[in-house]
C-alpha positions as CSV (number, residue, x, y, z in Angstrom):
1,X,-28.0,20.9,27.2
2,X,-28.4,23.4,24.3
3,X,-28.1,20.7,22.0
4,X,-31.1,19.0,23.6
5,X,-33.3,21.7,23.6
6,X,-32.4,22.8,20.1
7,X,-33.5,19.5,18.9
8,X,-36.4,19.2,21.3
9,X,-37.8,22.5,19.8
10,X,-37.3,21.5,16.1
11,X,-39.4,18.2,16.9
12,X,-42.1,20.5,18.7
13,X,-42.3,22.7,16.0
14,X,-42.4,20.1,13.2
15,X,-45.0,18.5,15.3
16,X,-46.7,21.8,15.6
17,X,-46.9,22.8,11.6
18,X,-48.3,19.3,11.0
19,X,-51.1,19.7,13.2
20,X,-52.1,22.8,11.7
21,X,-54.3,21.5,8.9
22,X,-55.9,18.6,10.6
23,X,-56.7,21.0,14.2
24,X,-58.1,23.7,11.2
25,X,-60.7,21.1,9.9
26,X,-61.7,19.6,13.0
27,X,-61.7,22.2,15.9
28,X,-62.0,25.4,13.4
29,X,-59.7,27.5,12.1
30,X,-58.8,29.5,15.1
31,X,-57.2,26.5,16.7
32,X,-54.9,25.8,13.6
33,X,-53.6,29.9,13.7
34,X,-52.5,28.7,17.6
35,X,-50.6,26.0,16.6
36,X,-49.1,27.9,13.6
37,X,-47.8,30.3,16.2
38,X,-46.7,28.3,18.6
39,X,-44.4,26.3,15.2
40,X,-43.2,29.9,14.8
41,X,-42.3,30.5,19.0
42,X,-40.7,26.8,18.9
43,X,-38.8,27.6,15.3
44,X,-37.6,30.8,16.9
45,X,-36.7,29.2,20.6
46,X,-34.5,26.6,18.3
47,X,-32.6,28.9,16.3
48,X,-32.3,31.1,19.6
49,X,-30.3,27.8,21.2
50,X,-28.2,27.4,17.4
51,X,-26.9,30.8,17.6
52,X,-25.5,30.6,21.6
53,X,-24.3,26.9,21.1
54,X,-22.6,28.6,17.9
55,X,-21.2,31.4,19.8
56,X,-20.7,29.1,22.5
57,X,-18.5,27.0,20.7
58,X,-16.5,29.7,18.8
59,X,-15.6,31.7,22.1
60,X,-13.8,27.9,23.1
61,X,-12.0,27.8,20.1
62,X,-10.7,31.4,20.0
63,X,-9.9,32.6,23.4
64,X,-9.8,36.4,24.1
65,X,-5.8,37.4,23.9
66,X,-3.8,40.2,25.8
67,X,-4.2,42.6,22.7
68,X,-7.8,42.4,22.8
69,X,-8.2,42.3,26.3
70,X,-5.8,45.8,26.2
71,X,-7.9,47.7,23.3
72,X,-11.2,47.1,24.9
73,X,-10.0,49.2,28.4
């Protein structure tokens, strides 16, 4: 699901950054600022979903052992 909305992001925010120009022309400036920020939100949502499907994936490849489970108590 991660996956999914990782690359669902990236499109929105690719989508977002190349309506900035065009939106600034036609509907003013102000409009093309809202869309840069909301490239930035989606940018930021996408690497948010990276870095846990990452971690995600790491903690499955390296389970916690019995020395680490002992050191942390």
């Amino acid at each position: 699901m991660l996956l999914y909305l990782q690359i669902a992001f990236t499109i929105l925010s690719a989508l977002c950054i190349a309506a900035v120009i065009p939106l600034g022309v036609w509907l003013g400036w102000t409009w093309a600022i809202a869309f840069g920020l909301a490239a930035f939100l989606f940018f930021g949502l996408m690497l948010l979903c990276k870095q846990t499907l990452s971690f995600r994936n790491s903690e499955k490849q390296n389970p916690p052992t019995d020395d680490d489970k002992t050191q942390n108590s």
